[in-house]
C-alpha positions as CSV (number, residue, x, y, z in Angstrom):
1,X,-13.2,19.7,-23.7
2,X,-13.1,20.7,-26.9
3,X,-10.6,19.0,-29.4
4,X,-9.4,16.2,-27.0
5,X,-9.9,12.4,-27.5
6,X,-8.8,9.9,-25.2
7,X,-6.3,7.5,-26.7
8,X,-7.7,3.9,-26.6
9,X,-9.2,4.6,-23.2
10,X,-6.5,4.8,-21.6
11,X,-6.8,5.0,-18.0
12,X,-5.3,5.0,-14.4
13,X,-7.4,3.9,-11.3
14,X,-7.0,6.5,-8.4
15,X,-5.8,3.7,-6.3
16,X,-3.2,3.0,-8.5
17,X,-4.7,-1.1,-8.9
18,X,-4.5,-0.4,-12.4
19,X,-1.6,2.2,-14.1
20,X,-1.1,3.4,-17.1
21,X,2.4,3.9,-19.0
22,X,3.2,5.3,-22.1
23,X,5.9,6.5,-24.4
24,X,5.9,8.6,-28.1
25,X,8.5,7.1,-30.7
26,X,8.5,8.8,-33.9
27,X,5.1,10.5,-33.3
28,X,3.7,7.2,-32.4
29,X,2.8,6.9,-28.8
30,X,2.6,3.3,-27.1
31,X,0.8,2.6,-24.4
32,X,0.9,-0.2,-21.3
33,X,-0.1,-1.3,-18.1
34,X,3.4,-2.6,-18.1
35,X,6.4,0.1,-18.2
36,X,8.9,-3.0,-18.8
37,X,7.0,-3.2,-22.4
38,X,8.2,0.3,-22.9
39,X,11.6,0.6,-21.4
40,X,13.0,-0.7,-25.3
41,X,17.4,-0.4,-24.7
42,X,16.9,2.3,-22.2
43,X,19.0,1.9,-19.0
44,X,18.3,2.7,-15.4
45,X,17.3,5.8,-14.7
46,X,20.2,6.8,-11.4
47,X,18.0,9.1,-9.9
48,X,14.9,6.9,-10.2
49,X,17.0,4.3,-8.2
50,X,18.3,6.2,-5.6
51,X,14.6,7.0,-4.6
52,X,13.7,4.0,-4.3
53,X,15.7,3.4,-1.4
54,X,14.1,5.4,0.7
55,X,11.7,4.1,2.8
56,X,7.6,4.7,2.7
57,X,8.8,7.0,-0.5
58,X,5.8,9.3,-1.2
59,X,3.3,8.8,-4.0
60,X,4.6,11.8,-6.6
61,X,8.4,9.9,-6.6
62,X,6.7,6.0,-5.9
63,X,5.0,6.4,-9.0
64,X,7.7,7.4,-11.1
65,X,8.8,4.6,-13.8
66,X,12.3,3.5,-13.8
67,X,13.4,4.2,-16.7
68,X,13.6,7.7,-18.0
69,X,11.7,7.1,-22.0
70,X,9.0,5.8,-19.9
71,X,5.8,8.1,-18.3
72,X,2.9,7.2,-16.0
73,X,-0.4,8.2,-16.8
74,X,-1.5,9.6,-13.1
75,X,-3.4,8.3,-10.5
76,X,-7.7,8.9,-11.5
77,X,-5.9,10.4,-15.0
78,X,-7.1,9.4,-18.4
79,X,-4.4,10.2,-21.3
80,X,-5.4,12.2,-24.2
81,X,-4.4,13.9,-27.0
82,X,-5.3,17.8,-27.8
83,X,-3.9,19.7,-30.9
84,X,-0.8,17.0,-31.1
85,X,-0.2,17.1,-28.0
86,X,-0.3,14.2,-25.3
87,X,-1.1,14.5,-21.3
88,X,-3.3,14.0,-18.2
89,X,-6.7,14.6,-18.0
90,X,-8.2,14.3,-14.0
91,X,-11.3,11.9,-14.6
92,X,-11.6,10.6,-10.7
93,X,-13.0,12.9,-8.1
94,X,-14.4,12.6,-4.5
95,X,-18.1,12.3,-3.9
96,X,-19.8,15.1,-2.3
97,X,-20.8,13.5,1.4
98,X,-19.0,16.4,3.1
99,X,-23.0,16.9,4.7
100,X,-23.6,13.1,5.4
101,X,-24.7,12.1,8.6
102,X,-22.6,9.2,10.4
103,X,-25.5,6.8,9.9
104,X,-26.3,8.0,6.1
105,X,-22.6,7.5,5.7
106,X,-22.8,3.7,6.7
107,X,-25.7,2.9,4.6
108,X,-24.2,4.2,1.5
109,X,-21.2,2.4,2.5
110,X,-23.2,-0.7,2.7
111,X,-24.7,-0.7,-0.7
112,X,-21.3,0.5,-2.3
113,X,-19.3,-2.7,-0.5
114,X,-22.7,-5.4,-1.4
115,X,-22.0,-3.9,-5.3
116,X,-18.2,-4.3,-5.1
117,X,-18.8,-7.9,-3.9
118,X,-21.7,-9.1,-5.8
119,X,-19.7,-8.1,-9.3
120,X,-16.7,-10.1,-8.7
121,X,-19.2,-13.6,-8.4
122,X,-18.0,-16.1,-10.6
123,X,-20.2,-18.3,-12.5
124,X,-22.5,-20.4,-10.0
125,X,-21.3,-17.4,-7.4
126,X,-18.0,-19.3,-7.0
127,X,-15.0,-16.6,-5.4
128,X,-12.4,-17.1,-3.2
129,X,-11.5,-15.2,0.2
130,X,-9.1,-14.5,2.9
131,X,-10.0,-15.4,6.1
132,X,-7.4,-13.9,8.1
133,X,-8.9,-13.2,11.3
134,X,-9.1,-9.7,11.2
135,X,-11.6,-6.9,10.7
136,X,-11.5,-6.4,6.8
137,X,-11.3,-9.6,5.5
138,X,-13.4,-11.4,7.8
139,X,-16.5,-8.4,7.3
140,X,-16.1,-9.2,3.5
141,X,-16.0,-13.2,3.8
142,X,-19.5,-12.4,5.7
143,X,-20.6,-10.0,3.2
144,X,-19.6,-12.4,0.0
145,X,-21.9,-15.2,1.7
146,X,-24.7,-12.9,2.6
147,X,-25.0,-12.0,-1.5
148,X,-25.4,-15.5,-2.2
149,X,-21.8,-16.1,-2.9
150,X,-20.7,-19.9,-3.1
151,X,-16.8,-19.1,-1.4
152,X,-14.1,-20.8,-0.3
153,X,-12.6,-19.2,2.8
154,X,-8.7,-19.5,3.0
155,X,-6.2,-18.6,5.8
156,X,-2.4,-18.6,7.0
157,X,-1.7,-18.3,10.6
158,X,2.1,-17.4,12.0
159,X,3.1,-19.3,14.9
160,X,3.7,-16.1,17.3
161,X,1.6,-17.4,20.1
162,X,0.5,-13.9,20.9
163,X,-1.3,-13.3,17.6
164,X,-4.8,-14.1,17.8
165,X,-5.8,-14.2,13.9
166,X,-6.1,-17.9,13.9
167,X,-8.8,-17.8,16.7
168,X,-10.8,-15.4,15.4
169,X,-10.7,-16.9,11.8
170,X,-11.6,-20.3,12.9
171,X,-14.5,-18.6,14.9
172,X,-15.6,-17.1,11.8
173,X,-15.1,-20.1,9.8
174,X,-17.6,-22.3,12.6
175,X,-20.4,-19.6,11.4
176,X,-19.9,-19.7,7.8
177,X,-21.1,-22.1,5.5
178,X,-18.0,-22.0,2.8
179,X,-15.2,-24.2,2.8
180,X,-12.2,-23.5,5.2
181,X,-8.9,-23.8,4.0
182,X,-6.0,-23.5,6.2
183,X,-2.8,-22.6,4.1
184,X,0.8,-23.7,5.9
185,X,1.7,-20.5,8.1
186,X,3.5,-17.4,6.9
187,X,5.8,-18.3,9.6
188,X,7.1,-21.4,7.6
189,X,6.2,-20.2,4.1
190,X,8.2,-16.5,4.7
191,X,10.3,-16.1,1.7
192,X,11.5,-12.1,3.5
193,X,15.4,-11.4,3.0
194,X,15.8,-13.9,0.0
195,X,19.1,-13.0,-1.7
196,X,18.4,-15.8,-4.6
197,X,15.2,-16.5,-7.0
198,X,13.5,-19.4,-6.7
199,X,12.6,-21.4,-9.7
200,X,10.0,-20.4,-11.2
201,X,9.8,-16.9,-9.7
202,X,7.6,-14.2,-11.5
203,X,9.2,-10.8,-9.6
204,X,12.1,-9.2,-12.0
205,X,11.3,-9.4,-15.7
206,X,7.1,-9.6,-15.2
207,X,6.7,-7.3,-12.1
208,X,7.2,-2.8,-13.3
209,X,9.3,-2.3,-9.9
210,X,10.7,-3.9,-7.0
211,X,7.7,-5.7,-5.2
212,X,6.8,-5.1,-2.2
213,X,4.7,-8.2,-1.6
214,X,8.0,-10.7,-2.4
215,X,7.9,-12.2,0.7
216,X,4.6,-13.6,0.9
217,X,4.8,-15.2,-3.5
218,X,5.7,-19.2,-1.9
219,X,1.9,-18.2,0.0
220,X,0.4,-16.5,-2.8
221,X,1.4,-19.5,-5.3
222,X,-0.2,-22.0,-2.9
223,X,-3.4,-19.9,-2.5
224,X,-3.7,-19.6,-6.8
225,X,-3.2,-23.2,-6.6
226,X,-5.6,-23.9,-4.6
227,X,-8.3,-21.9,-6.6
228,X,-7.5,-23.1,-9.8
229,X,-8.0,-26.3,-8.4
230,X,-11.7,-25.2,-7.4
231,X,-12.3,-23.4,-10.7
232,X,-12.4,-19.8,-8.9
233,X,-11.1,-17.4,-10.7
234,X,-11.4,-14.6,-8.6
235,X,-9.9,-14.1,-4.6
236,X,-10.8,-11.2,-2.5
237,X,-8.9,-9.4,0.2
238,X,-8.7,-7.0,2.9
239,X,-6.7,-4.6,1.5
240,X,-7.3,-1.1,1.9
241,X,-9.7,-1.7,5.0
242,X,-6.7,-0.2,7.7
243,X,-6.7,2.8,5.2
244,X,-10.0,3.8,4.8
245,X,-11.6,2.9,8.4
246,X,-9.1,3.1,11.2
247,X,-8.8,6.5,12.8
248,X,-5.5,7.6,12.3
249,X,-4.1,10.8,14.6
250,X,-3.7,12.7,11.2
251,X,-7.7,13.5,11.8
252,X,-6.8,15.9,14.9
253,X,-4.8,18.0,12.5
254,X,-7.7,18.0,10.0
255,X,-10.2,18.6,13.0
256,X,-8.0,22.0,14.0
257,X,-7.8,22.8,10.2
258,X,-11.4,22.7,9.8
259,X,-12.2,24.9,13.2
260,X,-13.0,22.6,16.3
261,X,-9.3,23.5,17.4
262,X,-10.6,22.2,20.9
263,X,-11.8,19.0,20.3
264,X,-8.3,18.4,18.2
265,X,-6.0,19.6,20.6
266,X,-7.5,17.9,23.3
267,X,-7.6,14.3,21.5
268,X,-3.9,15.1,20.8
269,X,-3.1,15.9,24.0
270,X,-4.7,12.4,25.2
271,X,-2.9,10.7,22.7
272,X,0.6,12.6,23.4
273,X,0.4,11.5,27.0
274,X,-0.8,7.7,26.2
275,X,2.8,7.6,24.1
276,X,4.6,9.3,26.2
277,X,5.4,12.4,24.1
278,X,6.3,15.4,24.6
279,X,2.6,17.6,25.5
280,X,3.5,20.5,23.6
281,X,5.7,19.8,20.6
282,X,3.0,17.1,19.7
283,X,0.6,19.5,19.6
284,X,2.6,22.3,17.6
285,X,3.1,19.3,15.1
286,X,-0.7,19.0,15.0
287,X,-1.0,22.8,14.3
288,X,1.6,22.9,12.1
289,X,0.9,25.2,8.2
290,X,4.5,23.7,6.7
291,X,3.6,22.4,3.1
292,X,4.0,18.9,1.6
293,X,7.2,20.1,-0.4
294,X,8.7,21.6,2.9
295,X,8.0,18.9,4.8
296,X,10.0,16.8,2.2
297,X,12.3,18.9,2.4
298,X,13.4,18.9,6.1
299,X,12.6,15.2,6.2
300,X,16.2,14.5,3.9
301,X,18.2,15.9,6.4
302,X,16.5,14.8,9.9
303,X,14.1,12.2,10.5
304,X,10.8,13.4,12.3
305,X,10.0,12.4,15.8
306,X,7.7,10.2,16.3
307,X,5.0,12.9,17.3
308,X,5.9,15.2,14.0
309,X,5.5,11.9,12.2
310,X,2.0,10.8,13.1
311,X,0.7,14.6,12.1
312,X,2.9,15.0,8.9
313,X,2.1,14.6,5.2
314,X,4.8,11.6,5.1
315,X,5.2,9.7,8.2
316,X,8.0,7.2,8.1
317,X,9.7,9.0,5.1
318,X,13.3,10.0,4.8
319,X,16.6,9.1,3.4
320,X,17.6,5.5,3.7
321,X,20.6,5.7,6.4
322,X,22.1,2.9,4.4
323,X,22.4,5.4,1.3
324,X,25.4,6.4,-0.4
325,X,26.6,10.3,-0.2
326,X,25.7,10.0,-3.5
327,X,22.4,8.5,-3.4
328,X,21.5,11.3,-0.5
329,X,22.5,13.9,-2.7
330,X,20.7,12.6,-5.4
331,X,17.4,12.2,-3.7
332,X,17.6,15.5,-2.0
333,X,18.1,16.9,-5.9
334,X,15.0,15.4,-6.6
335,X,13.1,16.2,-3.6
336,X,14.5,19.9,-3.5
337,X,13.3,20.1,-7.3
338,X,9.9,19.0,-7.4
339,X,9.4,21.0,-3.9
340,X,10.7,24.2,-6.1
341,X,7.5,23.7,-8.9
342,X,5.5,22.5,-5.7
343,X,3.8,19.5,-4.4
344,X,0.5,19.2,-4.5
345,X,-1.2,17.2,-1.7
346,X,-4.0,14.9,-2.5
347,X,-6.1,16.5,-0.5
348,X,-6.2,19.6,1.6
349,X,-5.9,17.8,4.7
350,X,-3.2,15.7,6.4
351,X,-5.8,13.1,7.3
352,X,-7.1,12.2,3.7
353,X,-3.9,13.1,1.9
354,X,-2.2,10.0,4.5
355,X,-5.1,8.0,3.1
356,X,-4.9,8.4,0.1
357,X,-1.0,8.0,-0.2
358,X,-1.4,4.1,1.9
359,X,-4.2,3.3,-0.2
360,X,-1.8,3.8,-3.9
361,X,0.4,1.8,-2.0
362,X,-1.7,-1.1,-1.6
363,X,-3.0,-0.4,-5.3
364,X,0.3,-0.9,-6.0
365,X,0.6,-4.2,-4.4
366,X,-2.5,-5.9,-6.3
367,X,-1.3,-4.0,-9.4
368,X,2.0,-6.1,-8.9
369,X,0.8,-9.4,-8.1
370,X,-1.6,-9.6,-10.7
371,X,1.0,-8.8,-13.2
372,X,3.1,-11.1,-11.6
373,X,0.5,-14.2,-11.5
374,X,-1.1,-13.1,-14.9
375,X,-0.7,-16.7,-16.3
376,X,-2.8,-18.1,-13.5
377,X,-6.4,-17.4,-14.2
378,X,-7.2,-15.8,-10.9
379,X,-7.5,-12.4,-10.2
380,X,-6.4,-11.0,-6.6
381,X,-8.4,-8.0,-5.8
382,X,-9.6,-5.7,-3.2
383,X,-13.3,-4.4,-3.0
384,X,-12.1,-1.7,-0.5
385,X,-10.6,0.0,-3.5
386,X,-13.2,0.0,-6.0
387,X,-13.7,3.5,-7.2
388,X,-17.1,4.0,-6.1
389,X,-16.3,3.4,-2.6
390,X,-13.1,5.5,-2.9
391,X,-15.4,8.7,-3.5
392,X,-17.3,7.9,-1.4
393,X,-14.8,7.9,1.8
394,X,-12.5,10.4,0.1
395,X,-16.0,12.6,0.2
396,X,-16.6,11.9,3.5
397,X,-16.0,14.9,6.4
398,X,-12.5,13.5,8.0
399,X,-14.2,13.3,11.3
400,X,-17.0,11.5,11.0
401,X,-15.9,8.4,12.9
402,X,-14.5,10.5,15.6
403,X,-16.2,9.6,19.2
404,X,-17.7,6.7,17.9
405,X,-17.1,3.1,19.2
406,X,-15.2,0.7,17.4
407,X,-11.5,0.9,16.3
408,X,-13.3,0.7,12.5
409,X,-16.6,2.4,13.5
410,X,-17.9,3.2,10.0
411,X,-17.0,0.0,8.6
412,X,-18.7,-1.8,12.0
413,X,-21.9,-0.2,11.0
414,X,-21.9,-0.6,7.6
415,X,-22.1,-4.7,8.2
416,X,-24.7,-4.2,11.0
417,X,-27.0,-7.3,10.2
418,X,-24.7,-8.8,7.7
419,X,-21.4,-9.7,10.0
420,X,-21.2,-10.3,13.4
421,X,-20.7,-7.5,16.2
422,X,-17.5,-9.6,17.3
423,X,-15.5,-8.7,15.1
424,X,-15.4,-5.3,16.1
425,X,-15.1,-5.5,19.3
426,X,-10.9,-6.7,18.9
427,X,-8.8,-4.7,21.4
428,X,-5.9,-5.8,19.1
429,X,-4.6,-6.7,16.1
430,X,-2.6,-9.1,14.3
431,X,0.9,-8.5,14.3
432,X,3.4,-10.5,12.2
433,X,7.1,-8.6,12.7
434,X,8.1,-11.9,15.0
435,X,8.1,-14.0,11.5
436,X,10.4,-11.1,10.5
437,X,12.7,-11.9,13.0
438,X,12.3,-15.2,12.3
439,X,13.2,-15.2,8.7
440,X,16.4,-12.3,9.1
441,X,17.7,-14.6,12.0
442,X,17.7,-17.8,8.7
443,X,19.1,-15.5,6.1
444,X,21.7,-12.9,7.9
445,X,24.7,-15.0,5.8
446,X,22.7,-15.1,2.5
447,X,22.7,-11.2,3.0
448,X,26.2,-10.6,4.5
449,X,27.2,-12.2,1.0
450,X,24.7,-10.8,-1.4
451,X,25.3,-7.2,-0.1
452,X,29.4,-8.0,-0.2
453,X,28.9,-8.4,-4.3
454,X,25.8,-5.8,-4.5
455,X,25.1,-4.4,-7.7
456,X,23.7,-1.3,-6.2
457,X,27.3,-0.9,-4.1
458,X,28.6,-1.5,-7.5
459,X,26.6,1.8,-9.3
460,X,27.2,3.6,-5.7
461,X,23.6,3.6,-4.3
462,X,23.9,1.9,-1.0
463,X,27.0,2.6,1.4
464,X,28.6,-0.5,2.1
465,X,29.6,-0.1,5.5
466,X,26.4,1.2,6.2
467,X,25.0,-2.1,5.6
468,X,27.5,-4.4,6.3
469,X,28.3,-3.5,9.5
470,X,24.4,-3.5,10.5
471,X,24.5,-6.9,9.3
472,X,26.8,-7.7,12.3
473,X,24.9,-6.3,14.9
474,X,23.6,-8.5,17.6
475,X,20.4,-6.8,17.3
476,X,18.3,-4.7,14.9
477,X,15.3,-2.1,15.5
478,X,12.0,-3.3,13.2
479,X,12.6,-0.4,11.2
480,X,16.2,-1.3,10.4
481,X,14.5,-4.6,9.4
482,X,11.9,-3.2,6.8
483,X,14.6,-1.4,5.9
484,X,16.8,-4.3,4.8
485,X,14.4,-6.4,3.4
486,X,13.6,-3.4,0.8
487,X,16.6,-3.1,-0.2
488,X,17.2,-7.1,-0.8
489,X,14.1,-7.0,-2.7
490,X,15.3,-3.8,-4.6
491,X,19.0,-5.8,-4.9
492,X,17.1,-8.8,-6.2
493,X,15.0,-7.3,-8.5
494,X,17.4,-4.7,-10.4
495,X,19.6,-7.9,-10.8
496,X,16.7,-9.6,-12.5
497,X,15.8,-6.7,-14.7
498,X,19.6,-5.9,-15.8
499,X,20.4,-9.3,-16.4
500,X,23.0,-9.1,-13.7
């Protein structure tokens, strides 16, 4: 491209684990993996905020910085400069492995994940692991060992007697040869609905937006601690793995898309009776040509069902129902504005657009806590989102998995030889909403009176009686819960940044 240079290689990952911001002053234009090093005097930006309390807020707004002097370089976008002017230039694209049998697909997969582990050896192959219990992490803590990695296996349990993590990491950890750590459970170590910061804490003024990992910093200091005490200087996790490997319904609307309207309507119409939906409005929802920007659209006014959810572009997004009029009327602005210069999906189909959108979240989530834990000398990362094995599952046909056995069939066969067949063959999965309850059952006071003197009631964002009087109900749906404990976090953290 002729007459473009790339300024100081300046560079965002495509799953958002690294971003890049910038901002021109006086023809000068600074850059920053940090958008607080940017921000200068600028306040707020309203409509920024207001976004933000919606919940599982897509990508194009998510990404946004807060503060208006501030721009993001884009997901896979280098920035560059061409005849004085500054932008994006795409750098990341899928591979091509549209033609890729199931079993070619698994080999590459292997030699991808054995690169992403072997790199991130420290000195003497020291590294540091989760052991949770689950697929993802517990394939990797295999893998790690199997390249000659010297690693110390960690792990936090929850005391909800019907999660089986524990048993299935202490299995694990009886075949490995590595240490095994048990942390103190994220039942007792929970820090979800805190109103306060604790001394110490590393979330407002180091962390580029309200983070979504808060909850879990009293673990994640304990597991740094740890590690430093071991010299390891690097900790891998499973993040990313429930993205890339679980089939997710989304697939029968790419399988219809891409001609075997059959095989998709007939998985969704398994799938619609297992739930309990209704037969044929799940599979109009399947079928369904509405763009991204509409989709938005109609989502600000009425949340989706849970069948129009699982086959959208955006499940689980809408307006917050503890917004302000204003706030509503702000983020339907925004929505109903970007819609009107369109919104491009990822990807053509549902299925790896609803990838790619949870995987930049979770980039988003190491992204923060390494900024956040900078000063500690350990890096928290996630091999499941290295590039290379990003094109190669964004290149991959959507269906590939489909009939297969396995809940994570491509990953399962990928570790054929390298991790045990028992860990595929989990009928469930860990599930950790009962520490949830736990810790909004502890805090419901804390909140009553941190949500009485809100800032964001103050500037008009949240609806106080929205909120308040949800506080006093004798019981709250999970979603309601999530719900909350973003918007404590985003209370918590704007209080932080402003000072307040």
């Amino acid at each position: 491209m002729r007459g473009i240079s790339t300024l100081s290689a300046v560079r965002s990952a495509f799953s958002t684990s690294t971003l890049c911001y910038w901002t021109m002053e006086d023809g000068v234009v600074r850059t920053s993996a940090s958008q607080l090093d940017l921000r200068g005097s600028a306040p707020l930006d309203p409509d920024r905020l207001s976004l933000e309390t919606c919940p599982n807020l897509p990508s194009v707004f998510r990404l946004r910085p807060f503060w208006a002097n501030v721009r993001v370089v884009a997901p896979g976008h280098d920035l560059v400069e061409a005849e004085g002017c500054v932008g994006d230039r795409r750098w990341w694209q899928a591979g091509e492995h549209q033609d890729a049998t199931f079993e070619e697909a698994a080999g590459r997969l292997r030699h991808a994940l054995r690169t992403a582990v072997e790199r991130r050896l420290g000195p003497g192959g020291l590294l540091g692991a989760d052991l949770s219990g689950g697929m993802d992490s517990t394939s990797l803590a295999y893998l790690a060992e199997a390249v000659g990695g010297q690693v110390a296996h960690f792990h936090a349990g929850t005391a909800d007697a019907q999660n089986q993590d524990s048993h299935f990491a202490r299995r694990a950890a009886a075949e490995l040869r590595g240490e095994f750590m048990e942390l103190p459970s994220f039942t007792s170590t929970l820090d979800a609905f805190a109103t306060t910061t604790r001394n110490g804490e590393r979330s407002g003024r180091s962390v580029s937006g309200p983070p979504a990992w808060r909850a879990n910093m009293p673990h994640l200091q304990m597991l740094f601690e740890q590690e430093r005490a071991r010299d390891i200087r690097t900790h891998i996790n499973g993040l990313g793995g429930d993205e890339l490997f679980a089939l997710q319904p989304a697939v029968m609307s790419s399988l219809v898309q891409s001609g075997a309207v059959a095989v998709g309507l007939r998985s969704a119409a398994r799938l619609a009776r297992a739930q309990r939906w209704p037969v044929l409005r799940t599979l109009a929802a399947v079928c369904s040509t509405r763009t991204l920007g509409a989709e938005l659209v109609a989502r600000v006014h009425a949340d989706a069902g849970p069948h129009a959810d699982a086959f959208g572009w955006a499940p689980g997004f809408g307006v917050s129902r503890f917004a302000s009029a204003q706030t509503r009327a702000r983020v339907e602005a925004q929505i109903r504005g970007q819609a009107s210069v369109g919104i491009e999906p990822h990807f053509p189909d549902k299925a790896r657009h609803q990838m790619a959108e949870s995987v930049m979240f979770q980039g988003e989530v190491v992204r923060q806590v390494n900024e956040a834990f900078a000063d500690e000398g350990v890096r928290w990362e996630a091999p499941f989102l290295d590039d290379e094995i990003l094109r190669l599952m964004f290149g991959l046909s959507s269906s590939i998995s489909v009939g297969q056995r396995h809940s994570k069939p491509l990953l399962a066969a990928s570790m054929k030889g390298l991790a045990p067949d028992w860990i595929f063959s989990r009928e469930d999965k860990g599930e950790y909403s009962a520490d949830l309850f736990t810790a909004f059952a502890s805090r419901i006071d804390g909140l009553k009176s941190m949500f009485r003197e809100s800032f964001l009631i103050d500037l008009d964002v949240l609806n106080p009686d929205a909120i308040l009087n949800a506080l006093e109900m004798p019981m709250l749906k999970t979603q309601d819960l999530f719900e909350i404990e973003q918007l404590a976090t985003l209370e918590l953290w704007v209080r932080e940044v402003e000072g307040a």
